[in-house]
C-alpha positions as CSV (number, residue, x, y, z in Angstrom):
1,X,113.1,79.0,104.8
2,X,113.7,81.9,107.3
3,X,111.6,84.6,108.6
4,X,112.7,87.8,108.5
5,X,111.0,91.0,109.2
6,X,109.5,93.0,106.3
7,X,111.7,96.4,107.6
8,X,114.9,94.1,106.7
9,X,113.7,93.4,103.4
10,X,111.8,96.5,102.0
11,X,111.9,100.3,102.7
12,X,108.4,101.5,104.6
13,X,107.1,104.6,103.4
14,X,110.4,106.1,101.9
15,X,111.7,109.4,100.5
16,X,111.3,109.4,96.9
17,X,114.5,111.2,95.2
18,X,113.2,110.9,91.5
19,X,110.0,113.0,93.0
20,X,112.6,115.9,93.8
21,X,114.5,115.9,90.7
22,X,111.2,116.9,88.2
23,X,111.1,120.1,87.6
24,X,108.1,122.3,88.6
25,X,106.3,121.7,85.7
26,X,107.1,118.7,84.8
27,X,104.2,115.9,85.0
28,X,103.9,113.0,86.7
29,X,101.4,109.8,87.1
30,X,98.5,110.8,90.0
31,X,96.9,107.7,91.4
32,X,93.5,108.4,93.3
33,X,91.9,105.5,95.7
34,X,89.6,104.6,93.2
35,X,91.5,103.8,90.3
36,X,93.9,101.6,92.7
37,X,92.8,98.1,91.9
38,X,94.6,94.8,90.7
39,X,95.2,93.2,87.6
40,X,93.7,95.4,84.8
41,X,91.5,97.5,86.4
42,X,94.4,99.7,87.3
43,X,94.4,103.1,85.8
44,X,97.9,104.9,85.9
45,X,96.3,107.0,83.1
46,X,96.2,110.7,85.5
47,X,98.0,113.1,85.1
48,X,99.4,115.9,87.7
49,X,102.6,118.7,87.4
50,X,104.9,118.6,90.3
51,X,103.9,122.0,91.8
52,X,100.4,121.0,92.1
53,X,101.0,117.6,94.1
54,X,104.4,119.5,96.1
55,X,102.2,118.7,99.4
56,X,99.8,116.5,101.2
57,X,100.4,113.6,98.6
58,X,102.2,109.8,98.5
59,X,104.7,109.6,96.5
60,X,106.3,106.3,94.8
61,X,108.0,105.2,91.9
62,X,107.9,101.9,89.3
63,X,108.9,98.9,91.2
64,X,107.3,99.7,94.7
65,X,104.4,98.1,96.3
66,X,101.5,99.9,97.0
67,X,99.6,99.3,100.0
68,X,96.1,101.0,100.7
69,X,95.8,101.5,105.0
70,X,92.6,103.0,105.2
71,X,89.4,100.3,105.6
72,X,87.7,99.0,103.8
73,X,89.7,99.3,100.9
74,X,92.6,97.6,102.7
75,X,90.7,94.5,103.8
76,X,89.4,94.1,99.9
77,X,93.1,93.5,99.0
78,X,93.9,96.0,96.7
79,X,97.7,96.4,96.7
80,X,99.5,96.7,93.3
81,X,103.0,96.5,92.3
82,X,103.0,99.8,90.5
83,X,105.2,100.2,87.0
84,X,104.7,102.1,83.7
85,X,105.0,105.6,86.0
86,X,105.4,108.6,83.6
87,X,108.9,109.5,84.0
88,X,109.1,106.8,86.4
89,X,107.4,108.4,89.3
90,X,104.1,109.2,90.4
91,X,102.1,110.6,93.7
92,X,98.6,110.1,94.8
93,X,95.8,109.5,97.8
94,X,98.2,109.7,101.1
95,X,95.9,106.4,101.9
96,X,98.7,104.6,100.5
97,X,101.7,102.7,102.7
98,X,104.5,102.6,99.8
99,X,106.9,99.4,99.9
100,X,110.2,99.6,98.3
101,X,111.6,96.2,97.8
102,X,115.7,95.4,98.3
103,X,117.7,93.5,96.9
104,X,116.1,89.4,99.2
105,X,113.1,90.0,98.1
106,X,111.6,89.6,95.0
107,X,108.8,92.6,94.4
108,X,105.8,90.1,92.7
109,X,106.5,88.1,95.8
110,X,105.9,90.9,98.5
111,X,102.5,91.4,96.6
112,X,101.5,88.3,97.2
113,X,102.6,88.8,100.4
114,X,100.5,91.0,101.0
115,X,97.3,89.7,99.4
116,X,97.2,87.0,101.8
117,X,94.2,85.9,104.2
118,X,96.7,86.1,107.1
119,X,98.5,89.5,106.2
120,X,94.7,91.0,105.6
121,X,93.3,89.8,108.8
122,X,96.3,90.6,111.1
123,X,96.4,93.9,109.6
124,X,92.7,94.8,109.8
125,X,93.4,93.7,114.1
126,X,96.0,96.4,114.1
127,X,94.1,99.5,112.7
128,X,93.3,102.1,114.8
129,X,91.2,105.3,114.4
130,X,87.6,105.6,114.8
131,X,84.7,103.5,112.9
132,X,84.4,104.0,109.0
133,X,88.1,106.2,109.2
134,X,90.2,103.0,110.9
135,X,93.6,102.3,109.3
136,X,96.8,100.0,108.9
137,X,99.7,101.3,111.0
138,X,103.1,101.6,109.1
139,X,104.9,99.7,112.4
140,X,102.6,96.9,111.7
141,X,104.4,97.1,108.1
142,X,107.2,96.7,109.5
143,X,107.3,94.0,112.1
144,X,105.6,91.8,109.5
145,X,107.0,88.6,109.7
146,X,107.7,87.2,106.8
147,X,108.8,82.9,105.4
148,X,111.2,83.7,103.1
149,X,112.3,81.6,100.6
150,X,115.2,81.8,98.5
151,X,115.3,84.4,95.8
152,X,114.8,81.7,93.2
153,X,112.2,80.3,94.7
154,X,110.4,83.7,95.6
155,X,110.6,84.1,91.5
156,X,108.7,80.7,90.8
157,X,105.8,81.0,93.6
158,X,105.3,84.5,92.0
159,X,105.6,82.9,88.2
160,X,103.0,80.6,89.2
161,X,101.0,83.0,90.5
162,X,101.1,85.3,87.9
163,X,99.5,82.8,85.5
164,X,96.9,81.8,87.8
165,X,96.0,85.1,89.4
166,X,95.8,86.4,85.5
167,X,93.1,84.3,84.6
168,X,91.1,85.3,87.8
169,X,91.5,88.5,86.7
170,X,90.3,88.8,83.2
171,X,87.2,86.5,84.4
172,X,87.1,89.4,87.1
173,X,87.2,92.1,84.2
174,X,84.4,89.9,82.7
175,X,82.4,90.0,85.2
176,X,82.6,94.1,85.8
177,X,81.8,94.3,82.2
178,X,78.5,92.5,82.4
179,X,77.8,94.9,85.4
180,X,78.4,97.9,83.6
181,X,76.1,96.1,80.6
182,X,73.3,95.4,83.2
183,X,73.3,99.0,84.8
184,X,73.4,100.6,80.8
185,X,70.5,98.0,80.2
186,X,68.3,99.3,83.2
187,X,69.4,103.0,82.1
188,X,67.8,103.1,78.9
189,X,64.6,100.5,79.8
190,X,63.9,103.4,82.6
191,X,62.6,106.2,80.1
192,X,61.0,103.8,78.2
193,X,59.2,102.2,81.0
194,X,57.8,105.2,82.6
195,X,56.7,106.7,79.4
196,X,54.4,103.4,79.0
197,X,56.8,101.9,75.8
198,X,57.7,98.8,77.6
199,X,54.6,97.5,79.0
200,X,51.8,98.3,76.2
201,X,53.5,97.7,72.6
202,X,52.2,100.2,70.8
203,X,54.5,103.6,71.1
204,X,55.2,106.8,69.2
205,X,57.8,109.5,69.1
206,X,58.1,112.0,71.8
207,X,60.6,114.2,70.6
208,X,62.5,114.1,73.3
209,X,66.0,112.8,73.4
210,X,66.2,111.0,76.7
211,X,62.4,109.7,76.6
212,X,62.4,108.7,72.4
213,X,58.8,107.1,72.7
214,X,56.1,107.0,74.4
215,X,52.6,104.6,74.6
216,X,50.2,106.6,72.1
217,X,47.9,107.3,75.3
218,X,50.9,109.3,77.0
219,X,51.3,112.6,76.7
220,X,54.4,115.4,76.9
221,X,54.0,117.7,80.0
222,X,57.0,119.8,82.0
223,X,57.8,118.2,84.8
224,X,55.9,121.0,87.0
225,X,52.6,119.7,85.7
226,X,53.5,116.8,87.4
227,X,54.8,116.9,90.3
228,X,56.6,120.1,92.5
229,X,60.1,119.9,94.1
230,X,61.2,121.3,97.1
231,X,65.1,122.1,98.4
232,X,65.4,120.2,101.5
233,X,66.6,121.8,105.0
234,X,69.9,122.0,106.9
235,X,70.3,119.8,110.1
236,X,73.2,120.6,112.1
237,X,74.9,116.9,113.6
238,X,73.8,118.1,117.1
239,X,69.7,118.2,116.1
240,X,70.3,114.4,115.1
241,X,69.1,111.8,117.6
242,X,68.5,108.0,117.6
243,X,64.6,108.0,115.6
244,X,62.0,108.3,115.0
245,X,62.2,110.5,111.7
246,X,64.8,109.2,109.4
247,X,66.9,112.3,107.7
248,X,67.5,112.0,104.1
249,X,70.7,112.9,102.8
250,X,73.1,112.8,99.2
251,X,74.2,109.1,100.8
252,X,71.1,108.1,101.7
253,X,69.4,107.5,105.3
254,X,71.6,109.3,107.4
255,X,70.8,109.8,110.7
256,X,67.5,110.5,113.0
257,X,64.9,113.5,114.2
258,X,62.3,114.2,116.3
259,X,60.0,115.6,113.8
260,X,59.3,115.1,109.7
261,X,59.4,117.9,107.1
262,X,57.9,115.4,104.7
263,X,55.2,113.0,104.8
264,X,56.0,109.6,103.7
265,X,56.0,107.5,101.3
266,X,57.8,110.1,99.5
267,X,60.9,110.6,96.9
268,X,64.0,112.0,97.0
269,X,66.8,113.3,95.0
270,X,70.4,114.4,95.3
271,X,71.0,117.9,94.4
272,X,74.8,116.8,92.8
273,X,72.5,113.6,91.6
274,X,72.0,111.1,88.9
275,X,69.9,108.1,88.0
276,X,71.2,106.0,91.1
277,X,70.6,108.6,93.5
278,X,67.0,108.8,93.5
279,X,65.9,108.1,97.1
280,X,61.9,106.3,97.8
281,X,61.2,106.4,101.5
282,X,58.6,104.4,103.0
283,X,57.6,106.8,106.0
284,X,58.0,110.0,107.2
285,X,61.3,111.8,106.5
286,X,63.4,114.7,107.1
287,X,65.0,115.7,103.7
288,X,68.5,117.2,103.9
289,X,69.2,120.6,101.8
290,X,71.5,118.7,100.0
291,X,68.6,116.7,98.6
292,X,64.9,118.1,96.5
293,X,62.2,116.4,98.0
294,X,58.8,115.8,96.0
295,X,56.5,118.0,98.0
296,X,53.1,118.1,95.6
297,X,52.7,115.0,93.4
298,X,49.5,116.4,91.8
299,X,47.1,113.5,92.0
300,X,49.9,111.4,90.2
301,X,51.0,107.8,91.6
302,X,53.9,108.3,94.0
303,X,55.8,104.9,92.8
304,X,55.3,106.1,89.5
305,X,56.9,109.6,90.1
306,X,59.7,107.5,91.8
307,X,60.8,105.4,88.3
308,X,59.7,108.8,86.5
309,X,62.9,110.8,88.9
310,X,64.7,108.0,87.7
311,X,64.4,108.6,84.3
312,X,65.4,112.5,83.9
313,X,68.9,113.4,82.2
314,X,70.7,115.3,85.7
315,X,74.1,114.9,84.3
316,X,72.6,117.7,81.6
317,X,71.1,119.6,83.5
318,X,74.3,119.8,85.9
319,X,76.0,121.3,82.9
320,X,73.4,124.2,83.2
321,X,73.8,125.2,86.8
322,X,76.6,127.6,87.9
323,X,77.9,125.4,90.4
324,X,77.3,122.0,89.4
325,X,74.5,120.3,90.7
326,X,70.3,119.9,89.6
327,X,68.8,122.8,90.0
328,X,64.6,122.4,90.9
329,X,63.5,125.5,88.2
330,X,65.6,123.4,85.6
331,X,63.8,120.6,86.6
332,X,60.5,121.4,86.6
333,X,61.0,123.1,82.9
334,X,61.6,119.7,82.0
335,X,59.6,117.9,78.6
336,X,58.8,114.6,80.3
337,X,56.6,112.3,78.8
338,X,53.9,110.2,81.1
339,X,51.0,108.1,80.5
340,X,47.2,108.9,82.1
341,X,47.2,108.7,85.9
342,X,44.4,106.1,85.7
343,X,47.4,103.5,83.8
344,X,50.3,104.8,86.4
345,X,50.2,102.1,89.2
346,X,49.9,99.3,86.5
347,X,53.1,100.8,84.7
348,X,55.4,101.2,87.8
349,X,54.5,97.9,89.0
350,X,55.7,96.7,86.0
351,X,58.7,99.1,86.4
352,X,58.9,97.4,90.2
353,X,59.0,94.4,88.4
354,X,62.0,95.2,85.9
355,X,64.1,96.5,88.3
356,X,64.0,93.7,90.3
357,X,65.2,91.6,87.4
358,X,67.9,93.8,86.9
359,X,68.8,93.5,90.4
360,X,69.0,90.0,90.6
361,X,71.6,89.8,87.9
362,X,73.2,92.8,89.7
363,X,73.9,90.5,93.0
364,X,74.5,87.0,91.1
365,X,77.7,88.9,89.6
366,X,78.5,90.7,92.7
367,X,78.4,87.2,94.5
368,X,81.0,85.7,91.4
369,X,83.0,88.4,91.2
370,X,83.0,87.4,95.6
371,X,84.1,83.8,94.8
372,X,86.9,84.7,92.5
373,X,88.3,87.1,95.2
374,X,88.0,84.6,97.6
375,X,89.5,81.6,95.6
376,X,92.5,84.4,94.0
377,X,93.4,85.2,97.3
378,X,93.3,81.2,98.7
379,X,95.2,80.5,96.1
380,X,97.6,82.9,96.6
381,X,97.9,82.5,100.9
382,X,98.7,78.7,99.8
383,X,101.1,79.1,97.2
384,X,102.8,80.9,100.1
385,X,102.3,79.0,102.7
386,X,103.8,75.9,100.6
387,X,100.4,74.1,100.6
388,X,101.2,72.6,97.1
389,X,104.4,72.7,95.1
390,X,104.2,75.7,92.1
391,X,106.4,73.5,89.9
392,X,104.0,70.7,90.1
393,X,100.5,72.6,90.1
394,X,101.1,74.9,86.6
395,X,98.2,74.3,84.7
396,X,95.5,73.5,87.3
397,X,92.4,74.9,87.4
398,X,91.5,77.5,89.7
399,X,88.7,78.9,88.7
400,X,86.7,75.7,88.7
401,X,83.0,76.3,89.7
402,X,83.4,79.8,89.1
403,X,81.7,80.8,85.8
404,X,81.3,84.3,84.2
């Protein structure tokens, strides 16, 4: 075995000739950042024309090795071996180093390569750039050092490999199933929760499409009769300082003030929102104008108008808005349906109480879906390293102890 750097076996970041010859019109595969993942989960399904990706874009073609540089997508080991290209070619996110294997290496071999614990951690000591924007040099591309086997060797380590990582990876896709089950699951038991269905059995019809029942001491109100929103207010970066107010934003807590708008607890929404971005703050807050802030609950139990937020269709009424996004007038027009004020704590503890269920499962799969990462990539950094023999090891059982 010799080492041999990875600029003597593959081309870094090269031109892409087959890019030049489409035509202006012609289409081509476009590859965002988030559909770049292994195994299945790989979506090649976009679709650009030439003209429109001309500038500011990667651009590869089947066969090469893709590479994402920025953090923290890099260190989570999403490289591909791209192939099935419309036309052969494609261009995407420019946070993409593109590898173009020759003729020593074998191409399933570099992306194993580069999946391994040693290639991820001496690459994520190399980026530069400041925190949350850091990313992978191309010259530590190519003064990689690489073991390199002989050709026919390269093709049975990555044979092996390809059977073994394959059944990490549908167990993988099983697992992101179950999380999209779990999230549809809390979804629909939301609406149903806050309109009293869940935790007294007896429920009616509401009428309403995204609320279908309702406990029979609940009644259907616009949204305005029960609580008011209010657009929140523009902070420039330099008004932010370290506490004591937090400042509400689209992400989140985002940064500090000297002085709240709102007093806490209180809720929060995004104005470009949905379901999951429906913000409860435990003190006093500065809401962002990119957020509505609850300003009059009317009496009504704060938790409560939390899960009730929660609950209200803001994919619709984005559809509504000129420029997408929830609008507060749309809002409060709302039919929502809620039961008596006097029944409100006792239902959003209960909702408090789902939620948490749901949550649970949500972080047991997370954690799996961290031990097959973990064991896909040991397996793959000792195939590699020559920590067992491949032609000996077909057949063994890699994702013992790991259960979907």
């Amino acid at each position: 075995m010799t080492t041999v750097r990875l600029r003597h076996l593959a081309q870094v970041n090269p031109l892409t000739p087959a890019f030049d010859r489409l035509a202006s019109e012609d289409e081509l595969t476009f590859l965002p950042m988030e559909l770049v993942w292994p195994g299945s989960r790989l979506d090649i399904s976009r679709r650009r024309t030439k003209v429109s990706v001309t500038t500011g874009y990667t651009r590869f073609q089947d066969g090469d090795v893709l590479v994402p540089k920025i953090t923290p997508t890099f260190e989570a080991g999403r490289s591909v071996l791209i192939g099935g290209l419309l036309g052969g070619v494609g261009t995407g996110t420019t946070e993409l180093h593109v590898l173009r294997p020759g003729p020593h290496i074998d191409p399933r071999f570099l992306l194993y390569v580069v999946n391994t614990h040693s290639f991820l951690k001496l690459g994520e000591a190399e980026m530069y750039g400041v925190a949350g924007q850091q990313r992978v040099p191309d010259s530590f591309l190519r003064d990689l050092p690489i073991e390199l086997p002989p050709l026919v060797e390269q093709r049975s380590i990555a044979d092996f490999l390809d059977a073994e990582t394959a059944r990490v990876d549908h167990l993988t896709a099983k697992l992101h199933r179950q999380s999209q089950l779990v999230t549809e699951r809390e979804e629909a038991s939301i609406p149903m929760g806050v309109a009293g269905a869940l935790l007294y059995t007896a429920k009616v019809r509401t009428g309403l499409p995204w609320m279908p029942f309702m406990n029979p001491d609940a009644q259907v109100v616009p949204l305005l009769r029960v609580l008011q929103l209010q657009r929140g207010v523009d902070l420039s970066d330099d008004q932010r300082i370290d506490g004591p107010v937090p400042v509400v934003t689209t992400a989140g807590l985002s940064g500090w003030h000297n002085r709240a708008i709102a007093e806490g607890p209180g809720v929060v929404i995004r104005r470009y929102g949905s379901r999951g971005n429906v913000h409860w703050v435990d003190s006093d807050y500065w809401p962002h104008n990119t957020t509505l802030y609850v300003k009059n609950f009317n009496g009504n139990s704060r938790r409560y108008c939390y899960h009730l937020l929660r609950a209200l269709p803001y994919e619709m009424e984005q559809v509504k808005a000129a420029i997408p996004g929830v609008n507060r007038n749309d809002l409060h027009r709302l039919k929502v349906a809620i039961v008596p004020q006097a029944l409100q704590e006792s239902v959003a503890q209960a909702m408090d109480s789902e939620m948490a269920k749901f949550q649970v499962a949500r972080e047991r799969i997370q954690r799996l879906r961290q031990l097959l990462s973990e064991r896909r990539q040991a397996l793959i950094t000792a195939a590699l390293t020559g920590q067992f023999d491949v032609s000996t090891a077909s057949g063994r059982n890699v994702t013992d102890g790991v259960s979907a």
